[in-house]
Structures are given as structure tokens and as C-alpha cells.
C-alpha positions as CSV (number, residue, x, y, z in Angstrom):
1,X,7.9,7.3,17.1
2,X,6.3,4.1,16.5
3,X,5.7,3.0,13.2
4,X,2.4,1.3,12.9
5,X,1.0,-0.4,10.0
6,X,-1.5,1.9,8.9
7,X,-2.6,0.7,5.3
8,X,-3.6,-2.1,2.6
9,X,-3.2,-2.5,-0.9
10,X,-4.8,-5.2,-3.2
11,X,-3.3,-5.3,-6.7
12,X,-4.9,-7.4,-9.3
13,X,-5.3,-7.1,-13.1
14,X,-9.1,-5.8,-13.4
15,X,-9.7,-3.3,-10.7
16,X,-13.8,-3.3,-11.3
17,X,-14.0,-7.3,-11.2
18,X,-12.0,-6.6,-7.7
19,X,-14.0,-4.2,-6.0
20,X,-17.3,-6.3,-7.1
21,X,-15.7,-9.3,-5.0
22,X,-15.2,-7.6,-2.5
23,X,-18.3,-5.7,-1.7
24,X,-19.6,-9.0,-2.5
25,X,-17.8,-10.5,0.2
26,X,-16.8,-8.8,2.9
27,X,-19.5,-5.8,2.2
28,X,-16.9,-3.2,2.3
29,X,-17.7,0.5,0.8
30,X,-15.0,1.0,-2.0
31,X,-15.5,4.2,-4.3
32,X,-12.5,5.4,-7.1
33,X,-10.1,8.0,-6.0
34,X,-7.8,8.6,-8.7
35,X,-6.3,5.5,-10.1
36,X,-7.2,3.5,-7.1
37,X,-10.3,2.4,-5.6
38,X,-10.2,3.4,-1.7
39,X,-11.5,0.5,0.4
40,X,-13.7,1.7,3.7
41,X,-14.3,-1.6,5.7
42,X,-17.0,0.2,8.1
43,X,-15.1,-0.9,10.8
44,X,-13.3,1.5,14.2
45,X,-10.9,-1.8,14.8
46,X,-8.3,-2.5,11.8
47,X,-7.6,-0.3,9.3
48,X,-8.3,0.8,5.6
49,X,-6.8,0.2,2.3
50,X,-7.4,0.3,-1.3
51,X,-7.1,-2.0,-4.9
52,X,-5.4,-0.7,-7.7
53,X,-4.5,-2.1,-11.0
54,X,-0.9,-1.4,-11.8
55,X,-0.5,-2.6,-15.7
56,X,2.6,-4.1,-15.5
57,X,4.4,-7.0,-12.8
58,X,3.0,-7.7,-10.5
59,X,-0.6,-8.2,-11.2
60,X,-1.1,-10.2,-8.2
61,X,-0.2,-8.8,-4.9
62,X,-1.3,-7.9,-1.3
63,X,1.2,-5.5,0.6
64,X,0.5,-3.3,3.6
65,X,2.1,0.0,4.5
66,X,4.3,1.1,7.8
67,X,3.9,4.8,8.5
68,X,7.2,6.4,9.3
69,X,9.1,9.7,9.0
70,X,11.8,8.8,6.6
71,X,11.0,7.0,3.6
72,X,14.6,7.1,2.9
73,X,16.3,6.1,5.9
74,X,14.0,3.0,5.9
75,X,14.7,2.5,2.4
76,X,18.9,2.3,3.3
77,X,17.9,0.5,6.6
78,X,16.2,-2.4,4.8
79,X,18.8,-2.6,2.1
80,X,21.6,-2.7,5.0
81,X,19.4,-5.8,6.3
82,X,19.5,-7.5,3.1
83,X,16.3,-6.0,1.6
84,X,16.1,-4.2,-1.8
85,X,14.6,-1.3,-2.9
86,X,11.7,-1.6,-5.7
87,X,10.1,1.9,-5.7
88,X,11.5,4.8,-4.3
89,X,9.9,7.4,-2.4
90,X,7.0,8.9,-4.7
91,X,4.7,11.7,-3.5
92,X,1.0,11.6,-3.6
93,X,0.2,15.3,-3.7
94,X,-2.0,16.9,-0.5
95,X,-1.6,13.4,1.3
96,X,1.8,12.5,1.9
97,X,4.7,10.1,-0.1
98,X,5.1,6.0,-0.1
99,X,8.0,3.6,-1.3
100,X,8.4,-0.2,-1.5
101,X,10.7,-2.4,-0.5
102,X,11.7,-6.1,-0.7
103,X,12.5,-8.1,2.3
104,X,15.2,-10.5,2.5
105,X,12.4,-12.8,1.5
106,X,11.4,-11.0,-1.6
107,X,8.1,-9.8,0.2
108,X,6.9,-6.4,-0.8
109,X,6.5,-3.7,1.7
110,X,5.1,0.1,1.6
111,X,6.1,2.7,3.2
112,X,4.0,5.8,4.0
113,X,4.6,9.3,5.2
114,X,2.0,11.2,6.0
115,X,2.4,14.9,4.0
116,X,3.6,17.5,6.7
């Protein structure tokens, strides 16, 4: 299996002021699902993503997500490589689970697996 990226987050501290910049901008559709505001670019080439607002570190952040089958065995496999581990695999109910990671760089990563 390949393990494409598939996904986009944009974390910042007001989720509202976010999605008005960009719609603004870039005229992407972006409507609240949950605690996250799902981002439709209107686009067939790239992919989608969404902005959230965690409350606590960090604010800031851009990550995108690798689809694969294992949250866990990636998780080991990018701590054997030198990475870390910073949220462990957490299931979002009827669509599948995600977990981060660090890279030897201190780069966050998602991971997604899509709900069997």
C-alpha cells in the first residue's frame, strides 16, 4: 500500500478570524464540522483539509496527514528513526483514527486511518 498524503490542518488561536482569511484569500468553501472547520478548496487536483483551534501549544501550526493502515506501527517506526510520538492514535467516530508524530526535526506529522 502506498501511503499518500491525503490531508491538511491549519491550527491557529481564533478559528473564525482563520476561515475569514481564508475564504478571503484563496476563496475556499470552509463550513464547521464539530470542533473543526472543514476546508473544501473546489479543486479535483490537491487535496482538502481543515483549521481547528486547539486551546493549548501549539497555537500556530500547519501539519499534513499520511494515510496508512497502522497508526501504531508508524508510530514505533518513527520513534525507531529518531522521531517522537506527541499524540497517539485517537479515533474520530464513523471516519476513521489519526496520531502525530515528531520528526527527527521536531516537525509535526498526522497520521490517518481511514475507519474500516
Amino acid at each position: 500500500m502506498s501511503q499518500p498524503v491525503v490531508h491538511f490542518e491549519i491550527g491557529g488561536r481564533d478559528t473564525e478570524k482563520s476561515q475569514t482569511f481564508f475564504r478571503d484569500l484563496f476563496d475556499w468553501k470552509i463550513e464547521m464540522q464539530g470542533p473543526a472547520a472543514m476546508i473544501n478548496t473546489g479543486s479535483e487536483i490537491g487535496i482538502h483539509g481543515h483549521i481547528s483551534s486547539l486551546g493549548h501549544e501549539p497555537h500556530n501550526y500547519v501539519t499534513v496527514y499520511v494515510q496508512v493502515d497502522d497508526l501504531q506501527a508508524y508510530l514505533d517506526k518513527a520513534e525507531n528513526l529518531g522521531g517522537k510520538m506527541i499524540i497517539p492514535p485517537t479515533d474520530i467516530p464513523g471516519m476513521g483514527a489519526f496520531a502525530w508524530f515528531a520528526d527527527i526535526d521536531g516537525n509535526t506529522i498526522g497520521l490517518w486511518k481511514v475507519a474500516e
